[in-house]
C-alpha angles and dihedrals in degrees: 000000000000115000123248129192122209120201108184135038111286132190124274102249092041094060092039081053096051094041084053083073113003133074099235135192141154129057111068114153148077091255129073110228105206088186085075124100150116093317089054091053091116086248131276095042111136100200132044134196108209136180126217086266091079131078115214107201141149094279095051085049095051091046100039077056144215087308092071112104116158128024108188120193126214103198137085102273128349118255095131083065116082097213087196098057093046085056092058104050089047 
């Protein structure tokens, strides 16, 4: 099982799905905390489940660290998501 951390609030039957086969943690409350993202992971998680509050730039991807694989977006688009950055750090 890898880990996965989820930031936002999520639907029911996406985080039951993701538990079937990750490891998750993070995000457990009724409100959204836009201050999460991959710096808040806890540290050493691979992969992050983010919402289009956060903002996913060079400086989340430096601190979130070389562990980071995968930053998934659940929005429609990605502008939240600095493409450039995520180049970079590949």
């Amino acid at each position: 099982m890898s880990r996965v951390v989820v930031t936002g609030r999520i639907p029911q039957v996406a985080l039951d799905s993701l538990r079937s086969e990750h490891e998750v943690s993070g995000w457990d409350s009724t409100e959204q905390d836009v201050a999460s993202g991959p710096a808040d992971s806890g540290g050493g998680c691979p992969r992050h489940l983010s919402l289009l509050t956060e903002r996913i730039d060079g400086e989340a991807l430096d601190a979130a660290g070389e562990q980071l694989q995968v930053v998934a977006n659940v929005a429609v688009g990605y502008n939240d998501v600095d493409m450039v950055a995520c180049a970079s750090a590949a």
